[in-house]
Residue, then its C-alpha position, 0 to 999 in steps of 0.5 A: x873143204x871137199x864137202x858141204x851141207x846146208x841145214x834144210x828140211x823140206x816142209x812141203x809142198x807150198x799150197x794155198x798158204x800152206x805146208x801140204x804133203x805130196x803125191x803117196x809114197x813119192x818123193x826124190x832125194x836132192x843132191x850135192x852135184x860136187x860130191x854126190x852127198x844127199x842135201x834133202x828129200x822133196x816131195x813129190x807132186x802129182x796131177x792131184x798136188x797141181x789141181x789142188x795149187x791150181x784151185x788155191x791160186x784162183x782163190x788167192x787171185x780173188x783176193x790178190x786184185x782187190x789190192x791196188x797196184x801200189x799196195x801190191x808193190x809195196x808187199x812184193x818190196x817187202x818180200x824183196x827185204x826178206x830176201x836181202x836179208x836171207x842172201x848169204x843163205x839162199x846163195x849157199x843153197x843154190x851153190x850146193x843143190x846146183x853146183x854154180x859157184x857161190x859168187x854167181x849165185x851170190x849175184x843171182x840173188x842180188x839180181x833177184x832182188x833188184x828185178x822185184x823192186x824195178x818191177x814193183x816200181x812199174x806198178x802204175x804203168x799198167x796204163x790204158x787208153x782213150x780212144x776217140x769213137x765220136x761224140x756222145x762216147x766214151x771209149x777206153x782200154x783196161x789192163x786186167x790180170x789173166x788170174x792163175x799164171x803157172x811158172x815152170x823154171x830151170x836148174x842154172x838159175x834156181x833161187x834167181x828165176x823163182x823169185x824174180x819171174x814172179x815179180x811182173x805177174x804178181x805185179x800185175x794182180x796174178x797169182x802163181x804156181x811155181x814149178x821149180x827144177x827136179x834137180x835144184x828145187x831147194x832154194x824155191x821151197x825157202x823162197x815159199x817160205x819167205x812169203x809166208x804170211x805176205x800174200x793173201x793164201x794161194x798167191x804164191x804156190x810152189x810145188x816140185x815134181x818132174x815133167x808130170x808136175x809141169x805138164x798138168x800144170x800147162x795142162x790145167x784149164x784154169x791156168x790160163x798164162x803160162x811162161x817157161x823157161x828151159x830147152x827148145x825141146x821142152x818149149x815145143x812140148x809146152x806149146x803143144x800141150x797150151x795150145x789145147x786150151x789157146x793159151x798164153x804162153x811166153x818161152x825162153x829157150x835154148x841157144x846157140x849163140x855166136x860171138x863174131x870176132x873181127x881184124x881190128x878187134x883187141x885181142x885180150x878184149x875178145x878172150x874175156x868177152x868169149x870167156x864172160x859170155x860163156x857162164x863159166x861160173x854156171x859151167x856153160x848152162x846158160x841159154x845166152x853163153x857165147x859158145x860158137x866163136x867166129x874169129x877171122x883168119x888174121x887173129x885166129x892164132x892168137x884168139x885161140x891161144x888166149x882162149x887156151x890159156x885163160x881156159x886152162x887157168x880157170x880155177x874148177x873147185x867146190x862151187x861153195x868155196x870163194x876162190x872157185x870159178x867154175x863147179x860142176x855140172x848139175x847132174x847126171x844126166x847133163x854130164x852124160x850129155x857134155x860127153x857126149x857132144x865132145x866125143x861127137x865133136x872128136x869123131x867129127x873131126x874137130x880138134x880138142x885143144x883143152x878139157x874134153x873130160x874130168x879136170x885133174x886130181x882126186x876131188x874131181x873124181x866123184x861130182x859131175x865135173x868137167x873142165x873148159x873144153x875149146x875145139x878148133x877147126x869146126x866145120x858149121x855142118x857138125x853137130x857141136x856146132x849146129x846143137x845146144x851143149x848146155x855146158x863148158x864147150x866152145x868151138x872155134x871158126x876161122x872166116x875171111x868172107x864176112x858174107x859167108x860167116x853172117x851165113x854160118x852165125x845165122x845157120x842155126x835154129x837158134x837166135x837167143x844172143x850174140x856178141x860182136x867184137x869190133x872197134x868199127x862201130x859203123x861195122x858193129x851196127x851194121x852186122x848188129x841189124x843183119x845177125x839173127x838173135x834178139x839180144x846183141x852185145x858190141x864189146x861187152x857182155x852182160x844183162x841191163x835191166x829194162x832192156x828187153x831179152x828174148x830171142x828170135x827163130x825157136x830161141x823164144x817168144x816173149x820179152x823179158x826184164x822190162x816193161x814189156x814183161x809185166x804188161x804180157x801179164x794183163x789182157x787189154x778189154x775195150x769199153x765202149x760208153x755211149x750217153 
C-alpha cells in the first residue's frame, strides 16, 4: 500500500459547544506526510476566533465548578471510554496527518486514556490545609481553579497531548482552549468532537491556527494558566508575550539529551536503550530522545557497530502499515531542518557512518522521509552536537575521563532527560545526582506514570504526569477566621 486516506471532514472550529467557522477566507489544507496527498482542510483561526473560545470557556468555567471534584471525574472517565472505543481510528489519523507509525500512535492513545483516569482518580486530592494561628482562629487553605487554561500542543504527539493534558486542568475545575498543531490538527477536532454533549459548553474548546492563534491566545488577558509544550525558541517567545500579564506558565521544551555508556555496560543492552530512547517510531521528534551518545573508549567500536546495524535494519515504511518502524518526518519545513543539521555535521568534520539522506527505493521519493542517520567522531563544540535536531540523527562521543564527559553531557542548554548504562549501581547513582536533566533512566528508558517529568536549564518549568501536575492547575487562597 503506498497511500492512505482517513474519511474525515473537518466541521469547525470547537467553540462554545459548538461548530463555528474560522477567520474569512483562510484555512490550510492538512497533509499526508508519507505521500504528499491532501488528508483535510482546516479552518483557520484568528485573533477574532481566539476572543471568542476565550469568552466561551469562562462561560463554561462558570459552569464547570459548580461540579464537585468527583462528578467531574466521573465525566473526564467517561470522555476516557469514548476514547477507547474510538482508539483503532484516532490512531490511523495521527499515523497519516503526522507520519508517526500506526503502533506508536496506537499506544498514544492508550496512553491517553490511562493518564484521564489516573487523574481523574486524584480528584480529591486537591487538598488544603489547617494551620495553627492561635485560639479563638481558624485558619485554612483552599485550592481554587485559575478559570480559562489555554493549551497549545505540538505535532509528535497529536491526538496524545490533546487528550491527556486536559485531564489535570479539567480536573481541577478549568476550563480550556486547546490550540493543536498546524501540521497535525486532525485528531484534536475529532477529539472536540468526542466531547461533544459531556461538558458543560465552553469547557472544552479547540481551535486550529498558526503562531497568530497561539500568540492571542497566551496573549489574552482572561487567560490566566497557560502551558506549552513545543521548542526552547517558541517557550521563550510564550513567556514573553504571558509575562505582560504575569501569568502562569508552565513549558515543556526541547532537549538534548545524553545516554552515558560506561566499561561494564552490556553491549546489546546500550544499543537498545540508544535505539528505544531516540522515538524512532516518531523519527526522533521527540524532546526526551537520546540523541548525544557518550560511549567510553573501551567499548566504543562495538557500541558503534551495534548501533549501525540495528539502524540500518530499521524497517522505514508507510507509517499506517504494521510492520513499519519508523515514517517520515511531519513536514516540509522539518525535513529541511534534519538536512540541514547533517550537512552541517559533515562540513564540521563528524563522520557519517549511516542514513544522512532519503532511504533507498522508489516509495521514499516523494514524503518527507529520511533514514536513521549515526555520526561518529563528534566533537562537543559542533552544532550537531550542542542543537536540538528534532528528527533521526544520533551522534556518537568516545570519553576515557569521567569528569570531562560529565562536563560534555552537562555543556548544553538543555536538561529534559538522560540515560545511563552501567551495572555499577553505586556508579549510577552517583552520576545520576551530578547530571543535569530533570528525568534519568539507569538501564531503561521509558515514562511511569505518577513520576514527575520535566526538565531543568531551558528544557522547562513545570512537572508533568503526576500529582504535581493537577495541583499547578489551582492557586492556593489562605482564610483566616477569628471568633
Amino acid at each position: 500500500m503506498s497511500t492512505k486516506e482517513i474519511a474525515y471532514t473537518p466541521k469547525g472550529l470547537y467553540i462554545g459547544g459548538e461548530w463555528v467557522p474560522g477567520a474569512p477566507g483562510k484555512s490550510f489544507v492538512s497533509v499526508n506526510p508519507a505521500t504528499l496527498e491532501p488528508l483535510a482542510e482546516v479552518p483557520w483561526a484568528g485573533e477574532e476566533q481566539v476572543n471568542q473560545a476565550v469568552e466561551a470557556a469562562k462561560q463554561g468555567f462558570a459552569e464547570w465548578r459548580k461540579l464537585t471534584p468527583w462528578e467531574r471525574a466521573g465525566r473526564v472517565r467517561t470522555l476516557a471510554h469514548r476514547i477507547e472505543e474510538h482508539a483503532e481510528e484516532l490512531a490511523l489519523m495521527d499515523a497519516c496527518d503526522s507520519g508517526n507509525t500506526i503502533k506508536g500512535m496506537r499506544h498514544d492513545v492508550h496512553a491517553a486514556v490511562t493518564s484521564l483516569r489516573y487523574f481523574a482518580g486524584l480528584a480529591r486530592e486537591m487538598k488544603g490545609e489547617t494551620i495553627d494561628t492561635g485560639p479563638n482562629r481558624l485558619n485554612y487553605t483552599l485550592r481554587q481553579p485559575f478559570g480559562v487554561v489555554a493549551k497549545i500542543n505540538p505535532f509528535n504527539h497529536p491526538f496524545r497531548f490533546c487528550a491527556e493534558k486536559a485531564a489535570a486542568p479539567l480536573i481541577a475545575g478549568n476550563s480550556v482552549v486547546i490550540k493543536p498543531p498546524e501540521q497535525a490538527p486532525l485528531s484534536s477536532l475529532r477529539f472536540a468532537e468526542l466531547c461533544d454533549g459531556l461538558f458543560p459548553p465552553g469547557v472544552v474548546n479547540v481551535v486550529t491556527g498558526d503562531a497568530v492563534a497561539g500568540s492571542a491566545l497566551v496573549r489574552h488577558r482572561d487567560v490566566r494558566r497557560i502551558a506549552f509544550i513545543g521548542s526552547v525558541e517558541t517557550g521563550r517567545i510564550v513567556a514573553r508575550e504571558a509575562a505582560a500579564g504575569i501569568k502562569t506558565v508552565s513549558l515543556e521544551l526541547g532537549g538534548k539529551n545524553p545516554v552515558i555508556v560506561f566499561p561494564d555496560a552490556d553491549v546489546d543492552r546500550a544499543v537498545s536503550a540508544i535505539i528505544r530512547g531516540m522515538n524512532l517510531n516518531r523519527q526522533g521528534q521527540s524532546c526526551s530522545s537520546t540523541s548525544r551518545v557518550f560511549v567510553h573508549e573501551s567499548l566504543h567500536d562495538q557500541v558503534v557497530k551495534g548501533l549501525v546495524e540495528v539502524a540500518e535494519a530499521v524497517k522505514v515504511g508507510m507509517p499506517w502499515v504494521e510492520e513499519t518502524e519508523m515514517g517520515p518526518v511531519v513536514s516540509q519545513e522539518q525535513f529541511d531542518r534534519v538536512i540541514v543539521y547533517i550537512d552541517l555535521g559533515k562540513r564540521e568534520g563528524a563522520t557519517l557512518l549511516t542514513g544522512g539522506g532519503r532511504p533507498r527505493g522508489r516509495q521514499f521519493e516523494r514524503g518527507f522521509f529520511i533514514a536513521p542517520t549515526v555520526f561518529d567522531n563528534v566533537r562537543p563544540a559542533m552544532r550537531i552536537a550542542r542543537e536540538e535536531i528534532f528528527g533521526p540523527v544520533m551522534s556518537v562521543f568516545a570519553w576515557s575521563d569521567y569528569e570531562r564527559m560529565l562536563e560534555d553531557v552537562n555543556g548544553v542548554i538543555y536538561g529534559l532527560t538522560a540515560a545511563i548504562v552501567t551495572n555499577d549501581l553505586r556508579l549510577a547513582h552517583l552520576t545520576a545526582e551530578r547530571v543535569e536533566a530533570g528525568f534519568v533512566w539507569v538501564n531503561s528508558v521509558g515514562h511511569f506514570l505518577g513520576a514527575p517529568y520535566g526538565g531543568w536549564k531551558q528544557s522547562g518549568i513545570g512537572r508533568e504526569e503526576c500529582l504535581d501536575e493537577l495541583l499547578s492547575y489551582t492557586q492556593v487562597k489562605n482564610v483566616n477566621v477569628a471568633w
